[in-house]
MARLUM-124461 format. One record per residue (C-alpha): residue in three letters; x, y, z. Coordinates in steps of 0.001 Angstrom, whole numbers, plus 500000, padded with zeros to 6 digits. Each point is the difference from the previous one (the first is absolute). Layout:
<recs>
ALAXYZ
...
</recs>
This chain:
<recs>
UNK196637952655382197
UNK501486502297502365
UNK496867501093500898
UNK498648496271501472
UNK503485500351501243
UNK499460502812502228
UNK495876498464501239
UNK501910497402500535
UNK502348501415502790
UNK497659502194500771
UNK497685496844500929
UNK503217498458501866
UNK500921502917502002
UNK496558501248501146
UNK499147496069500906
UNK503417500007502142
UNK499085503288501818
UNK495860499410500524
UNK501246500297504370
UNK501622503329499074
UNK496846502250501239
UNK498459502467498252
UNK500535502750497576
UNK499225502039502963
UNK502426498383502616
UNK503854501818500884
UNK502274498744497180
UNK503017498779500749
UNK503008500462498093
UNK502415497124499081
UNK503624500167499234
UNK501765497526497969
UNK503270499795499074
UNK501465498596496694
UNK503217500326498529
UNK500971501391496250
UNK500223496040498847
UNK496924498898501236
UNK498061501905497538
UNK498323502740501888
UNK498103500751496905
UNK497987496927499956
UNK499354500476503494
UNK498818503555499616
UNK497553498490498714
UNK498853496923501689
UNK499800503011502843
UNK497797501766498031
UNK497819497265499124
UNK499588499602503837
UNK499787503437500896
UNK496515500225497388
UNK498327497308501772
UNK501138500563503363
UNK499941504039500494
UNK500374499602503568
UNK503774498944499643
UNK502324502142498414
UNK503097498398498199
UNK503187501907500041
UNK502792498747498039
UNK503874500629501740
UNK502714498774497368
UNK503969500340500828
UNK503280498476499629
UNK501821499263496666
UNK500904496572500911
UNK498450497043501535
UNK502515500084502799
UNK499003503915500739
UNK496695499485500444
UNK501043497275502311
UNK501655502483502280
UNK497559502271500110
UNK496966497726501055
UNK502791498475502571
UNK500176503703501209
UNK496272500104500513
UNK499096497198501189
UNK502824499648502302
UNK498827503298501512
UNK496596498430499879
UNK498353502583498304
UNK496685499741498923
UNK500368502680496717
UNK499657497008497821
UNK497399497887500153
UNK500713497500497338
UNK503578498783497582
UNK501747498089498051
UNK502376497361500608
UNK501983497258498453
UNK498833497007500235
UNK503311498812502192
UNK498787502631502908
UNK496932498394501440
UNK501863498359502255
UNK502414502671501052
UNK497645502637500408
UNK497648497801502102
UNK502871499321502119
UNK500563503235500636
UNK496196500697501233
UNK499933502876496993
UNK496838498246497597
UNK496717498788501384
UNK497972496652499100
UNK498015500029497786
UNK497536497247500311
UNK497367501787501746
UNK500018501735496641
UNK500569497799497194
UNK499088496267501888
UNK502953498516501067
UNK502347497840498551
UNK497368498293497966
UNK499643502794497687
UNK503554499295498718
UNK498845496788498904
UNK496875501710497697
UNK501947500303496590
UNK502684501762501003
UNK503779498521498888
UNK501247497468503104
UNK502715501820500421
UNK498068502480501774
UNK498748497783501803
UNK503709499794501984
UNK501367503033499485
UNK497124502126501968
UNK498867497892502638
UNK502183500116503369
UNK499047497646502838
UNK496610499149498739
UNK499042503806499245
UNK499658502052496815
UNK502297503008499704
UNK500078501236496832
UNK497956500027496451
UNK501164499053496434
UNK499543502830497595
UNK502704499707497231
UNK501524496643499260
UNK503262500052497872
UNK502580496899499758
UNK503075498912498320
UNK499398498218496735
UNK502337498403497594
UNK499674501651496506
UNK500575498510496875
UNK501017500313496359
UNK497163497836498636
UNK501505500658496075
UNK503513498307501124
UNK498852497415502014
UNK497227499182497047
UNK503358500916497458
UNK502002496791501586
UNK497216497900500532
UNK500836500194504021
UNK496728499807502413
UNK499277501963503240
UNK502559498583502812
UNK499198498665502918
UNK503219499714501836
UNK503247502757499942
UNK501645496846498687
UNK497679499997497002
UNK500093503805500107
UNK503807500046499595
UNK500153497317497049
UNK497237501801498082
UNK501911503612500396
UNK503068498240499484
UNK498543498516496720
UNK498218503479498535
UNK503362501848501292
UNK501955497698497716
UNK497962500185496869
UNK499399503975500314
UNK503885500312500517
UNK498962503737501122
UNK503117500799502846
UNK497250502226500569
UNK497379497515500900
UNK499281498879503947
UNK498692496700500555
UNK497957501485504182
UNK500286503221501406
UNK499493500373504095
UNK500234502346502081
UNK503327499851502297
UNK501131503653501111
UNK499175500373503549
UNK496542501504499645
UNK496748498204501866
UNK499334498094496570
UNK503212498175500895
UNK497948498313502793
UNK497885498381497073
UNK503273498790498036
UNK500797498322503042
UNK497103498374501237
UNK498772498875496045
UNK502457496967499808
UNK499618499266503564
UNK495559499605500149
UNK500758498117496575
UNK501428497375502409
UNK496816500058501485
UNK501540501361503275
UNK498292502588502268
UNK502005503396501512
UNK496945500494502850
UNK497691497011501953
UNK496501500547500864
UNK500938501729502905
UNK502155502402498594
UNK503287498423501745
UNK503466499929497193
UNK499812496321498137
UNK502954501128497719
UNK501517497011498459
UNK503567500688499822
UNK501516497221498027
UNK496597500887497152
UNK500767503392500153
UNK503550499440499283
UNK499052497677496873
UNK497895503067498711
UNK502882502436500227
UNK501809497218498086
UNK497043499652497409
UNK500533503791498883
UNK504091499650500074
UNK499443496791498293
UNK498367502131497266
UNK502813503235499753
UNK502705497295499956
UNK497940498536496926
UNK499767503078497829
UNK496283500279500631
UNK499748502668502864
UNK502539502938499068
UNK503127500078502087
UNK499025503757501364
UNK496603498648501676
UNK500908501647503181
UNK499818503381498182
UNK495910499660498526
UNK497123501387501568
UNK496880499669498841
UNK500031502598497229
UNK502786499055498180
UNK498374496437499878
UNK496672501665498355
UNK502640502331497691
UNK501621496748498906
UNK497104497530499450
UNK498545503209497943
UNK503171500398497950
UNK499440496228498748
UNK503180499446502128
UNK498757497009501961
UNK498216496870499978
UNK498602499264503202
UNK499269502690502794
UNK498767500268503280
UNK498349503410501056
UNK496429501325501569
UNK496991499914498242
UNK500630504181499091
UNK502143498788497435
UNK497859498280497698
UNK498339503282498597
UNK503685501816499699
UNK500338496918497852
UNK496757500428498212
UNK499665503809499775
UNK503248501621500168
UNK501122501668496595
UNK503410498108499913
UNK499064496640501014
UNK501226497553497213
UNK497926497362501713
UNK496634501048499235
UNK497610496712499380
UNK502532498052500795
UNK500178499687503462
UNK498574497222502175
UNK499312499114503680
UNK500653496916501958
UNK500462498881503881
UNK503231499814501095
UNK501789497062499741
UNK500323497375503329
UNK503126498282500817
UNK500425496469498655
UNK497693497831502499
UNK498682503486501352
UNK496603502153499139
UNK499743503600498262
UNK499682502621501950
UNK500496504468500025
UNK500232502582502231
UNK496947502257500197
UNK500497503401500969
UNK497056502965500043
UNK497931501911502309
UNK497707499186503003
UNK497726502404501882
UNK500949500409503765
UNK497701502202502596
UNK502015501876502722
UNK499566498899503152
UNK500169503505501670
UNK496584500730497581
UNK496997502369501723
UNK498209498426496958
UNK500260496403500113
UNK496241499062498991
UNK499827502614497210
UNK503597498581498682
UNK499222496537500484
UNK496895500952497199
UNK502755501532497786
UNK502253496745500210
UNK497507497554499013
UNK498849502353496806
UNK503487500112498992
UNK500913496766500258
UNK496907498568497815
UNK500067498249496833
UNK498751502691498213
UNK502803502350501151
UNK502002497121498993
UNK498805500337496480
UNK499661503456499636
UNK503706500407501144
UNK501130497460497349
UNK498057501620496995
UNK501181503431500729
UNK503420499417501253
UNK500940496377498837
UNK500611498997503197
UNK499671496170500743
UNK497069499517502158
UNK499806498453503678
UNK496918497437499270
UNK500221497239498101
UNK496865500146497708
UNK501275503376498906
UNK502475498929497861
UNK497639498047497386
UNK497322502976500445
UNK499247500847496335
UNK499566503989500496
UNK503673499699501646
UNK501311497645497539
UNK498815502571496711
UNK502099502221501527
UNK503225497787501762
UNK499360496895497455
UNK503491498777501564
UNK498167499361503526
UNK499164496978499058
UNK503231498279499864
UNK501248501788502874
UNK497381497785502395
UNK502193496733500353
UNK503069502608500975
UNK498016501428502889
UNK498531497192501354
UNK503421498478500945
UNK501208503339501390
UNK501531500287503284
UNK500589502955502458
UNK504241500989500509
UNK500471499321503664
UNK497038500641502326
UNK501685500810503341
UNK500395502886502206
UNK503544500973499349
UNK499417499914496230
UNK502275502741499348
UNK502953498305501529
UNK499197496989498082
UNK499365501496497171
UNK503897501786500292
UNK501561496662501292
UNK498577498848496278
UNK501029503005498074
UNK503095500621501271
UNK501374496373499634
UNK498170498962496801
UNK501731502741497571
UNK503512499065501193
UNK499176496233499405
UNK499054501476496330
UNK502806501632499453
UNK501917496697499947
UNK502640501900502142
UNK501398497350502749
UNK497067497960498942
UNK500297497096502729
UNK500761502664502600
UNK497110501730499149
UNK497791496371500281
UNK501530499724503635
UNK498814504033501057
UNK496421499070499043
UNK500372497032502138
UNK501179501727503321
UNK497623503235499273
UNK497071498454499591
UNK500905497059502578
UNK500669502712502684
UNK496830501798499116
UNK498180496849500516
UNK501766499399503664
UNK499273503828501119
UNK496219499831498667
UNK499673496609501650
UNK501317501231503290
UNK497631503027499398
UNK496661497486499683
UNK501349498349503130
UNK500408502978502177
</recs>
């Protein structure tokens, strides 16, 4: 298997770099750039693949930066010095749209066909998140998303189905909570300490109203009065015994550690989590564990906040041609499968997810399709760090239940004065 594996990329990459010249010709080296959680291993080898069938390019490999927001800072370094040492990276799929801004990543559709491409079997998501003013600039190569998990033996235990509201959520955790009477037992778990996850607890409640954060154009649509109701969704919840009262305090592990412990009912978290919940030693929820979309709110539609990585070419590149080959191997459904059999990582195309070699090997794939096709992007704008704090900084205080109504009214004037300033921005 591995070996039709390998022909198989090997087929790919040499078909993607036929224009690269001969064995003969100058090579040229590339440098890409990916961080310690974007799985340079798997990437080492895509390279490799590339490398055998297209000897006149040389793939070098640059990895750096413990954290997502380090290796932020260090390609805004570069790039804001425009230097051309790296020739391709990855980003989030929120920074499209601020590093285009900023003149630091090329277009790509001389490369990879324009926006139409997008639209080939790729999830629609991408489909907004990478294309700025009509051009593509970026690449999906690892898809990952917030689902909500499940514990299929107590719902199946108290006869409850699959919710489609958080009304329906909070009756049916209300209901197992009651007949467990574990103290122990959480009826939803979310993420509400001010890390970038937070983004995602705030925007879930407030796209299940149907409501949009971003217009085609990229110009701030935020809803206030919605976004308000969402807030009051989640505090709805804590004030109901089904979200724990210290929700300001979880990040994302300690929502993993407690769905593992058999400590909760219902929990959101990325799509990482389902193999801690599968494989880990300690997990008491082995076999037991089940995956839904999230709920909507009542008259609203389900929807989840996809995170992940896109490929982005540096604008200052001496080897745009040769890089723009690179891209298009990389972003290709069969990198898209080979990076979800080796590393479990949800793939960027559609058809991918029902593939049969991928689903022997992630069998849980398959329900995670109807998740990712309602995904959304967190804020697609220019200043999406500032938004992104605004969020962060005014959600976890709201959580805390600490001057609750004065917190209601800060989210109110911050966001409504970052409207006004981008507005007068646009205008100017």
């Amino acid at each position: 298997m591995k070996k039709r594996q390998a022909l198989k990329f090997t087929a790919l990459a040499l078909a993607a770099g036929l224009c690269a010249g001969s064995v003969w010709a100058q090579q040229t080296t590339l440098r890409v750039f990916v961080g310690p959680n974007q799985r340079p291993d798997l990437q080492q080898k895509l390279f490799q693949e590339y490398n055998k069938a297209n000897p006149n390019v040389k793939v070098e490999i640059e990895t750096g930066g413990a954290t997502s927001e380090l290796q932020r800072q260090y390609l805004s370094t570069v790039l804001n010095a425009k230097d051309s040492a790296i020739d391709l990276f990855l980003i989030d799929i929120v920074n499209p749209a601020q590093y285009a801004s900023k003149g630091w990543i090329e277009p790509l559709d001389k490369y990879v066909g324009g926006p139409a491409a997008l639209r080939n079997d790729y999830l629609p998501v991408y489909q907004q998140a990478n294309v700025i003013d009509g051009k593509v600039f970026a690449m999906p190569s690892q898809g990952d998303a917030m689902f909500m998990y499940y514990r299929k033996d107590l719902l199946a235990k108290y006869g409850v189905a699959e919710p489609k509201t958080w009304d329906e959520l909070a009756a049916a955790a209300k209901k197992i909570m009651a007949g467990e009477g574990n103290a122990n037992l959480q009826g939803l778990s979310i993420q509400g300490a001010p890390i970038e996850g937070a983004v995602c607890t705030f925007l879930l409640p407030y796209w299940g109203q149907g409501k949009q954060f971003n217009d085609a154009g990229g110009k701030l649509t935020l809803d206030k009065p919605a976004a308000v109701k969402g807030l009051n969704a989640w505090l709805g919840m804590v004030d109901q015994g089904v979200i724990k009262k210290n929700v300001a305090e979880v990040k994302t592990p300690d929502t993993v550690n407690e769905f593992k412990a058999g400590q909760v009912v219902f929990a959101i978290n990325w799509g990482f989590a389902f193999d801690r919940f599968k494989d880990d030693a300690d997990s008491k929820v082995k076999g037991q564990v089940g995956v839904m979309p999230l709920p909507a709110m009542a008259g609203g539609k389900s929807a989840t906040c996809m995170g992940g990585w896109q490929w982005a070419m540096n604008a200052y590149s001496t080897h745009k041609d040769e890089a723009g080959k690179l891209i298009k191997f990389l972003s290709s459904k069969q990198a898209s499968a080979f990076v979800a059999k080796e590393g479990s990582i949800l793939p960027v195309f559609q058809s991918v997810y029902a593939d049969p070699e991928v689903n022997k090997v992630v069998p849980w794939f398959k329900d995670a399709l109807p998740v990712v096709l309602a995904a959304q992007s967190r804020p697609m704008v220019n200043d999406y760090g500032q938004v992104s704090d605004i969020i962060r900084t005014v959600l976890t205080p709201t959580l805390e239940s600490l001057a609750v109504l004065g917190a209601l009214v800060v989210i109110r004037s911050a966001i409504s004065f970052f409207l006004e300033r981008e507005i007068r921005e646009i205008e100017q």
